[in-house]
N, C-alpha and C positions, 0 to 999 in steps of 0.2 A: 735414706737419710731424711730425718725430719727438717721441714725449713722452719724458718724465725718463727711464723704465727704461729704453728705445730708443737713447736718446743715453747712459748710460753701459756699457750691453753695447757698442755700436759704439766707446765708448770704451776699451775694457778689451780690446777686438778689437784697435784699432789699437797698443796696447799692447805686446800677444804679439808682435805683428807688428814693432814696433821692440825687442821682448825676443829673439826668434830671428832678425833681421834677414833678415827674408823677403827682399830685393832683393839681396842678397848671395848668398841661396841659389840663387836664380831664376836668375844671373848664372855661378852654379858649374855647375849644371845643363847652361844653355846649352852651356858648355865643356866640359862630361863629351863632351854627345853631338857637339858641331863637333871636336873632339878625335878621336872614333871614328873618323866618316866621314873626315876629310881627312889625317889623319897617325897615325894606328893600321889604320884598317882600310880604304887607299885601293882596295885592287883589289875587296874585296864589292862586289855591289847595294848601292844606297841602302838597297832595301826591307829585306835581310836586316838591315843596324845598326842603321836606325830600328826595328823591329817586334822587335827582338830581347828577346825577355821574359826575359832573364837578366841583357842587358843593362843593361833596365829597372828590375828587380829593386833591381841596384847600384846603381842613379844614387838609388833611392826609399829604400834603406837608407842611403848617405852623405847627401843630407837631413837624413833623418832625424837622423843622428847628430849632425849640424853645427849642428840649430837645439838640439840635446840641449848640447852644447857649449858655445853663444851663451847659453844658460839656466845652466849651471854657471857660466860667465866670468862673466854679470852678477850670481849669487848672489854668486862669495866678491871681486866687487868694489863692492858697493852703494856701500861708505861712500867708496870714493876717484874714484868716478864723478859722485856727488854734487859732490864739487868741480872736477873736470876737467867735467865734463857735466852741468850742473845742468839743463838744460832738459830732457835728452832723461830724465834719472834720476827727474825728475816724472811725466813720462808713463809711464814705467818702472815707476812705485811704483802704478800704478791694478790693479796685478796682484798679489795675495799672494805671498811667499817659500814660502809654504805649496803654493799653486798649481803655483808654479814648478818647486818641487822635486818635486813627481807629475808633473807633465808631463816634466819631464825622466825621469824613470824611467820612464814610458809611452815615449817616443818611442823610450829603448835597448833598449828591450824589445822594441820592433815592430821596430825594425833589426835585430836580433839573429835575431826570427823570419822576417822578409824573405829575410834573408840566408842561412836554412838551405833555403829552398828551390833555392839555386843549386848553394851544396857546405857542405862541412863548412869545408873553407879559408878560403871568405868569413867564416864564423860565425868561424874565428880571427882573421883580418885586423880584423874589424869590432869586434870582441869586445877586440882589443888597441888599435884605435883609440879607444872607448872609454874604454879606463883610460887610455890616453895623455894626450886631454884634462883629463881628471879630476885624472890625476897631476899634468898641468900648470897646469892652474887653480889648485890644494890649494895645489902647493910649488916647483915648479920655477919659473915664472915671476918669483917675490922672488930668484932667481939671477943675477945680472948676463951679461948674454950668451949664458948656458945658454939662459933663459928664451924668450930672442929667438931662437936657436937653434931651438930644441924648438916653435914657435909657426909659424914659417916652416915647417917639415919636415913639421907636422900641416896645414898648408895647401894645400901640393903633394902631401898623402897620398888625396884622391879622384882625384886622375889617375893614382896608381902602380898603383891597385886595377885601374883599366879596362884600363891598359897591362898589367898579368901579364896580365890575363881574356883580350886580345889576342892576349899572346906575341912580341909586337911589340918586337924586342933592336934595331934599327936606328941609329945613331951619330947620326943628327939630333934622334931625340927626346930620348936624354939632353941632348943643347946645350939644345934648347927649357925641357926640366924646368929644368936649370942657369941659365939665364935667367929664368924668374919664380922659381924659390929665391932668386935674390939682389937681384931689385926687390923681395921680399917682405919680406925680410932686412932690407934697409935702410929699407922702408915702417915695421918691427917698431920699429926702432932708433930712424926720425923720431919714434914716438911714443914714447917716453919724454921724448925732450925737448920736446915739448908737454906731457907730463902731467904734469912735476915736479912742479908743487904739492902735486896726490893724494899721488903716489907718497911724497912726504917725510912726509906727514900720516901716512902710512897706515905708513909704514918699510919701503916697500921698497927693498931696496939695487939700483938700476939703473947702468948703468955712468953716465950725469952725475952723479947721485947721489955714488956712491963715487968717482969719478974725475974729475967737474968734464967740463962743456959742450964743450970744446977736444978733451978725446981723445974723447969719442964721438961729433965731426964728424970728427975724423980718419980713426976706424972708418969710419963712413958714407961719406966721403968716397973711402977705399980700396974698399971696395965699389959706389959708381961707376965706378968706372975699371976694376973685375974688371967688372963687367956689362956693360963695353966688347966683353971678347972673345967671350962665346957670340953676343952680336950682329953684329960681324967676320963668326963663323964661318958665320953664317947668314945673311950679306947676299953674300958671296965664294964660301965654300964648297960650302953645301948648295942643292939646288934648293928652294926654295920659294915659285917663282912670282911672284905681283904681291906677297906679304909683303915680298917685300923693303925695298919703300917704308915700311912698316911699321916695319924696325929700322932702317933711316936716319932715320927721324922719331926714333926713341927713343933714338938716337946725339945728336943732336941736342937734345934732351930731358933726359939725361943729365949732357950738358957742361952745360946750363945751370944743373942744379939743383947741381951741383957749384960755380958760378959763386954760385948765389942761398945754398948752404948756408958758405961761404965770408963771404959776407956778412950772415948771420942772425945776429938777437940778441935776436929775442923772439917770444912764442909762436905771433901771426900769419905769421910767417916760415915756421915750421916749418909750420905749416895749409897754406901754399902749397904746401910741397915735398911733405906728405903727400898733397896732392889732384893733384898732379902725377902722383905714383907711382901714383895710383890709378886718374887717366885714363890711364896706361900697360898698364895691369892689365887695365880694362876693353872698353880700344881694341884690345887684345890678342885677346880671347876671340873679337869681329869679325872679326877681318881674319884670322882662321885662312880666312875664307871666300876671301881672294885669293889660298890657296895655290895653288886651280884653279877660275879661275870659272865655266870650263864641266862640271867633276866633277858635280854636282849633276843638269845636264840629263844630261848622259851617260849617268849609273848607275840614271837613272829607269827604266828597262826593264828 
């Protein structure tokens, strides 16, 4: 049996852990390195991507800076989380703001230092991600669209990094980027219309906010039907294997939540389409494995 101090360190542990949403990053990770091997860097050995200490380097500096990020987002959103999120904002609060905010400056720090061991470029790439975050956290996210804009683009910005490091200019992989930019997009845009209440508390102008529920499903809505085509273009066009079955599920997926967003008109609605978008996301990072299921045994040698 744990005693008191026991059980509130493991508490104040599990904390951090829902403060820099560790299972997010663990998830990002994955797809740094399924990412490398199957559609950056198919013709290497396995062994050269996986063991690649520079490789490595990036994936433990983007981490880093992501759970630095998740620690900023949760600082300058305490008070409107509170009301969108009261249960998770509880557990949240067993960690000081005090804490929080060193840790976050520890973690940019060691990104920062990670990162100069690869180049000087990463130090800037990393160095501007950084402030990016930051910047968006602080001010740009109270921007109607901007915010969602700027949030998506900082999302898809750990795979831009691996791709330069690559050199990898290939026409499939921008469809791919363009395809979770705009599940992202529109995952960004669901969540505001879940979080109204906060948001109005707190006065951020989000487009339902300033614009009423009706045009920011229309957005949403238009942004379905464009995440139609990189998926088209990669179930027709490009070879990508057993994925294919992949973007005809999320074809599939798609129309429907277009179908369910059409018919939504309270916050559990939106929960659905958010959790939709997210098993899209996640279902995603997997099935990069079916772009060749024998690559893996192949390249072992």
């Amino acid at each position: 049996m744990l005693n008191r101090k026991n059980k509130l360190l493991l508490l104040k542990l599990l904390s951090l852990f829902s403060v820099v949403r560790g299972y997010n990053i663990l998830i990002i990770v994955i797809a740094q390195y399924l990412a490398s091997i199957y559609i950056l860097s198919p013709n290497l050995p396995l062994r050269k991507v996986v063991f690649d200490f520079n490789l490595f380097l990036i994936v433990l500096s983007s981490a880093m800076v992501i759970a630095a990020g998740y620690i900023i987002n949760n600082f300058y959103d305490a008070e409107k989380d509170l009301i969108n999120k009261p249960r998770k904002t509880m557990l949240d609060r067993l960690v000081s703001q005090r804490f929080k905010l060193s840790t976050y400056f520890v973690l940019n720090f060691l990104a920062a230092l990670v990162a100069s061991y690869v180049s000087f470029k990463a130090v800037l790439f990393f160095s501007s991600y950084i402030f990016g975050i930051w910047i968006y956290s602080h001010k740009l996210k109270r921007i109607p669209f901007v915010g969602n804009f700027i949030s998506a683009t900082l999302a898809v910005a750990p795979f831009f990094v691996v791709f330069v490091y690559y050199k990898n200019f290939e026409s499939v992989i921008f469809v791919h980027a363009l395809f979770l930019f705009l599940v992202i997009l529109a995952r960004e845009l669901i969540k505001d219309l879940e979080n109204m209440a906060g948001d109005l508390a707190q006065n951020y102008k989000t487009i339902p906010i300033l614009y009423g529920e009706n045009t920011s499903k229309t957005i949403i809505g238009m942004l379905f039907l464009l995440t139609l085509i990189p998926s088209m273009l990669l179930i027709f066009k490009f070879d990508v294997g057993y994925m294919y079955g992949y973007f005809i599920a999320c074809v599939v997926l798609l129309l429907l939540c277009l179908v369910l967003l059409l018919r939504s008109d309270s916050k559990k609605h939106y929960i659905l389409l958010h959790n939709i978008l997210k098993l899209i996301i996640i279902a995603g990072v997997f099935s990069i494995l079916l772009i060749n299921v024998d690559l893996v045994l192949n390249r072992i040698l």
